[in-house]
N, C-alpha and C positions, 0 to 999 in steps of 0.2 A: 504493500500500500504506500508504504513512504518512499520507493521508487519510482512508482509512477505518479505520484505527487510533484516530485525532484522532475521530472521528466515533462511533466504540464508546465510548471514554473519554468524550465529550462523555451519550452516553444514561445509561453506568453513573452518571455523575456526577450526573444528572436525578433518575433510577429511587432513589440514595440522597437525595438532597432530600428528595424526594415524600417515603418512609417515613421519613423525618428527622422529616417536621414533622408525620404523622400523631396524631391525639390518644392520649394513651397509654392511654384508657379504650376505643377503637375493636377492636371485633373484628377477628380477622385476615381479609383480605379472602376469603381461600379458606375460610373456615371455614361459610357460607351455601351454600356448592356440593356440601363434605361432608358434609350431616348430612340425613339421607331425611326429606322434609317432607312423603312422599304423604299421603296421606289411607285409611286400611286398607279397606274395604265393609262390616267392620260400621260403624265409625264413620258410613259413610255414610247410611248402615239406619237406625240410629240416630237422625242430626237430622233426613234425610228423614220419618219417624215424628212425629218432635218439631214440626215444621214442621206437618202436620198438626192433632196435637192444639189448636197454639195458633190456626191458623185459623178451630176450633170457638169459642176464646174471642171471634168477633165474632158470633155469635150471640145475646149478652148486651148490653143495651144498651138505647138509645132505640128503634134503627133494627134493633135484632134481634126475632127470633120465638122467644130462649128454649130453653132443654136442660131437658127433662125426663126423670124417674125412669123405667125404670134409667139409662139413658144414652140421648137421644134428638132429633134437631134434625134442622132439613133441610137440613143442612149433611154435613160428615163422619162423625158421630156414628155409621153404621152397620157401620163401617169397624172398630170397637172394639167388640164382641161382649164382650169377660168386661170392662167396664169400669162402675164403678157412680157414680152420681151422689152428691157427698155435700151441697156446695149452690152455690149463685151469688150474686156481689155483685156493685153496682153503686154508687159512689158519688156519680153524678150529674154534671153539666155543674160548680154551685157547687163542688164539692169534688174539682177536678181529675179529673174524668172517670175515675176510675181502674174497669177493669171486670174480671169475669173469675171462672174456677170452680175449683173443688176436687174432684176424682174419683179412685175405687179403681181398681187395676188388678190384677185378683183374677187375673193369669197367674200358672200356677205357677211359669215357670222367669223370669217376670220380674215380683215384685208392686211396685208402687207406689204411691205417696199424690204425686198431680199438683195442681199446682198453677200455673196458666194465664192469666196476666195480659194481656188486650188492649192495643193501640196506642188510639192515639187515632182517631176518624171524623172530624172537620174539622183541614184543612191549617192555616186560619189558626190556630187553637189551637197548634196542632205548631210553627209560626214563630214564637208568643208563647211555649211553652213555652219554646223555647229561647234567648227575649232576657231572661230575669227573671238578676240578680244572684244569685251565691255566698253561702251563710251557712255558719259556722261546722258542721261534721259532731262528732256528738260518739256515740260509739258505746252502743249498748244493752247492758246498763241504765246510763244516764246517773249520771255521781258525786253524785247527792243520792241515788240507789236503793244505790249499791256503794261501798266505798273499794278494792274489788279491781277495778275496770275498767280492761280493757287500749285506753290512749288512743291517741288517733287524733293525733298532734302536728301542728300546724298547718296541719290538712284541711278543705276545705270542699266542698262538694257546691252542685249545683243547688238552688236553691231550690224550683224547683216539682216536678220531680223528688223531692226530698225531703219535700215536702209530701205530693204523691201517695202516697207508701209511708205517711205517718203517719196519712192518711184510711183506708187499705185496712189497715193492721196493727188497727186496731179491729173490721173487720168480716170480719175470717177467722181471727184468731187462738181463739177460741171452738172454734169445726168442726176448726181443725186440730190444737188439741191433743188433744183429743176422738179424731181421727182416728188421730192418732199412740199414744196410750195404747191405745187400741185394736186398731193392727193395729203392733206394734213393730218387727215384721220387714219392714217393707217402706219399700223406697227414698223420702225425701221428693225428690223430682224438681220443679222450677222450669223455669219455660218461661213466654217471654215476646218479645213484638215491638214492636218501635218503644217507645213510651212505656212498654209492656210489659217489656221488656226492660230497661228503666230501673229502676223497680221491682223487678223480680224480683231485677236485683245490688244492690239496698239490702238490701230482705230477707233476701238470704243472709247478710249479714252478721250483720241481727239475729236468724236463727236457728240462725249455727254459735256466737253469744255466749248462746244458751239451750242449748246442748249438743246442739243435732243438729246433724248430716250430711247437709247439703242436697248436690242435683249440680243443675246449671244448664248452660241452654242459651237463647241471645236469640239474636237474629234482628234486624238493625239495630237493635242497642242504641247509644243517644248518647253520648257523653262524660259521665261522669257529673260530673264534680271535677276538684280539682286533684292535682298531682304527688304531693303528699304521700298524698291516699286514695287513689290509683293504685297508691302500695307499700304503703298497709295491704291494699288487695284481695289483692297479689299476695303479701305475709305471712301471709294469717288462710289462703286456699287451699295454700300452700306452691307457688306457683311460683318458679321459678330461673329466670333469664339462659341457666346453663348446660346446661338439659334442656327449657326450656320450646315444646310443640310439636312434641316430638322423634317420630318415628313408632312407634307400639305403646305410647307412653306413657300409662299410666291417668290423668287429669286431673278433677277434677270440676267444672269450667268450663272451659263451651265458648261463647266469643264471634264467634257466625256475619256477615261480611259480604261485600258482594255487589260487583263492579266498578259504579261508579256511583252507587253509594247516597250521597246525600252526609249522610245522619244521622248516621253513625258520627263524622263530621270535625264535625258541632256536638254544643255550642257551639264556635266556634272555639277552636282555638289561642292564638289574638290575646287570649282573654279568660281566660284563663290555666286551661283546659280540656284532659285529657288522657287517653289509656285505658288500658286496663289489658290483659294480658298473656292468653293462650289466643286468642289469633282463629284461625279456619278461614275461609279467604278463599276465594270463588268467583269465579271468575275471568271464567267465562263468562256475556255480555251476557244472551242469552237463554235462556227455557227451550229444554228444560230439562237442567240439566246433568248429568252422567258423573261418574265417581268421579274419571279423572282433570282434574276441572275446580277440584278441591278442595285447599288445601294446608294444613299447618301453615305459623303465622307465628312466628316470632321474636322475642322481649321481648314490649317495651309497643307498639311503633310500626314495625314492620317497614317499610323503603322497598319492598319486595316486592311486599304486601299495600296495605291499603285508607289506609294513613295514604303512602303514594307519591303518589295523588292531592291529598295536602292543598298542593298550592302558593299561595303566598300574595303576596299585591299590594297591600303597602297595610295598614293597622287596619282592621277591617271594624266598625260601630259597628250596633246592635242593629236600626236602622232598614233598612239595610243589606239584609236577611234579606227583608225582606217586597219590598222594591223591586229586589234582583234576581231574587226569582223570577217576578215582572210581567213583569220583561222579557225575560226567559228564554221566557214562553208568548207573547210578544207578537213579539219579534224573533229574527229566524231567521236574520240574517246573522252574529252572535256568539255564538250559542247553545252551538253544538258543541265550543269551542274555551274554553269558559268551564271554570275550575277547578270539580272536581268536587262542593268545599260548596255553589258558588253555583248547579248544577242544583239548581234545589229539583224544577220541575218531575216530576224524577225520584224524587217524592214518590211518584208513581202508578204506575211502572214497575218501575224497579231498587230501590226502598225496599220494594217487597211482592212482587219477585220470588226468594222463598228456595224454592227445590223446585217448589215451586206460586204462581200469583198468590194472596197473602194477603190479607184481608179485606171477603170480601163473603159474606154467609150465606145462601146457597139451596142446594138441589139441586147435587151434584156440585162444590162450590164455584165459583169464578169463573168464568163462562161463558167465558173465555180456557184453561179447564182440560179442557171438554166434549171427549168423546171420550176423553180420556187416558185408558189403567189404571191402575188403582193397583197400585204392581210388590208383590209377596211379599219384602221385602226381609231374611230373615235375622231375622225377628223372632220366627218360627215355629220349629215341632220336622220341617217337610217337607223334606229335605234336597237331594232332586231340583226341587221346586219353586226353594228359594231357592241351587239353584247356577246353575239357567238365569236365576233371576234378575240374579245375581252377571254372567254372561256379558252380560245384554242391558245391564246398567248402564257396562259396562266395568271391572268391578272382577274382584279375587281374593276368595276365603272366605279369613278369618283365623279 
């Protein structure tokens, strides 16, 4: 008896250690098990949709065939009936490949003014993009335009990232304000993948600092910055610590990633790169996934979610990047077992597996997609349609 007495006192003893020494800024550890992180079905409906539209943005390009008036490609484009063309840009390989369209979305019960930013088409590009140094971020309109600009205190952003958005802000800014003085009621909605995705959360910036109300949705968006524009993202959107993610919570940024993808985790960590707050992590490897395959994350970097793969080994130095995704497609005995930024491999799988394989523009999109339907996800006024659809997804109607 007086052993295992000695032996309870020895654990309580342990058990106050342990929370002894806990950081005083750490959440309480039951606090991630009480708070509903499903994911609702429209939400689902939603980026599933969103997913879609931006796979039309690879259409545009060298290696694309092009969207024409009204809305028209031989890609997805038929799929979007009341959807009208307003134009397309491309800013070419020299000036950071930035591509992608601008279109109306003349739904009555849901209109919008889209705007659809492609990834990049070459890998090596994608592993350069992501070895160029940090500059200074200084928000739009910059203090020689304003002395009222709300600063961005010791932020820096990607460089080429950054650069991409300042090629692409010249060549859509025209249509889109055009657009917007035009149709004032309707949603300006951002959507973007990979490189895409990059862009699209520059953008938002510079267009909630021109007075609209962007919503946003990426799909393996990278680490844009450092820590410091990580809390201006999550100040100019108003996310919290304390709600952020929460289920049934309106948000208007949504940062989609995938198990595997390892874009999200570059540039590394190690080079003082970090994300930002709204992720909806999909859990599941393959297509394609169920409503419950979806979660809200938690802050900036949920261990949950897709920053739980970022383990690290080492300084990872820029060169780094291209030599272990060599060896990643070349060696199969360390492959599987490799931290999840150094698949790059997983460029072509898990990086373009959101909803649908992204990025390839023919018929039916990706021939990995042939056969599927495309489900009636709640985006309609058919209420028996989109409740059967609700059952085959594994979701509820909210």
């Amino acid at each position: 008896m007086r052993a295992a007495l000695r032996l309870l006192a020895v654990l309580l003893s342990s058990l106050v250690s342990y929370v002894w020494c806990l950081p005083t800024s750490q959440a309480p550890l039951v606090d991630h098990a009480t708070r509903n992180r499903s994911v609702s079905f429209q939400v689902f409906a939603e980026l599933e949709e969103l997913a879609r539209l931006v796979d039309i943005s690879y259409c545009v390009g060298l290696t694309g065939t092009g969207i024409q008036r009204p809305f028209k490609c031989i890609s997805r484009c038929d799929d979007f009936q009341d959807f009208e063309l307003v134009t397309t840009w491309n800013t070419g390989q020299l000036m950071s490949d930035s591509c992608g369209y601008i279109a109306l979305a003349h739904s009555p019960s849901n209109p919008r003014i889209i705007v659809a930013f492609r990834g990049t088409y070459s890998i090596a590009n994608t592993v350069a993009d992501l070895s160029t140094i940090p500059q200074d971020y200084v928000p739009y309109p910059d203090d020689r335009e304003s002395p009222k600009t709300e600063a961005c205190r010791n932020c820096t952003v990607h460089s080429g990232f950054y650069r991409s958005w300042v090629n692409t802000r010249s060549e859509i800014l025209p249509s889109l304000e055009a657009a917007i003085a035009s149709y004032p009621n309707y949603t300006l909605t951002l959507v973007g993948h990979s490189l895409g995705g990059a862009v699209a959360g520059l953008a938002s910036l510079d267009f909630i600092a021109r007075g609209w109300n962007p919503r946003v949705a990426t799909f393996g968006e990278p680490r844009l910055g450092n820590d410091a524009l990580m809390r201006f993202i999550d100040q100019r959107f108003h996310f919290s610590d304390n709600d952020a993610g929460a289920a049934g919570k309106e948000t208007a940024y949504r940062r989609v990633t995938h198990v595997d993808d390892p874009v999200p985790l570059l540039p590394p960590k190690e080079w003082g790169f970090r994300m930002h707050a709204e992720e909806v992590y999909i859990s599941k490897s393959e297509l394609s996934p169920d409503v419950g395959d979806l979660r809200h994350c938690d802050g900036d970097e949920d261990p949950h979610c897709i920053a739980g793969a970022d383990a690290t080994s080492g300084v990872m130095t820029p060169d780094d990047l291209a030599t272990e995704f060599d060896r990643g497609v070349h060696s199969e005995s360390d492959m599987w077992n490799a931290p999840s930024k150094y698949k790059l491999w997983q460029l072509f799988f898990a990086h373009r597996d959101y909803f649908w394989r992204l990025g390839l523009c023919v018929p039916g999109g990706d021939p990995h997609d042939w056969g599927r339907e495309y489900p009636e996800l709640g985006l309609g006024d058919n209420e028996d349609v989109n409740s059967e659809a609700a059952k085959r997804f594994g979701g509820q109607r909210s």
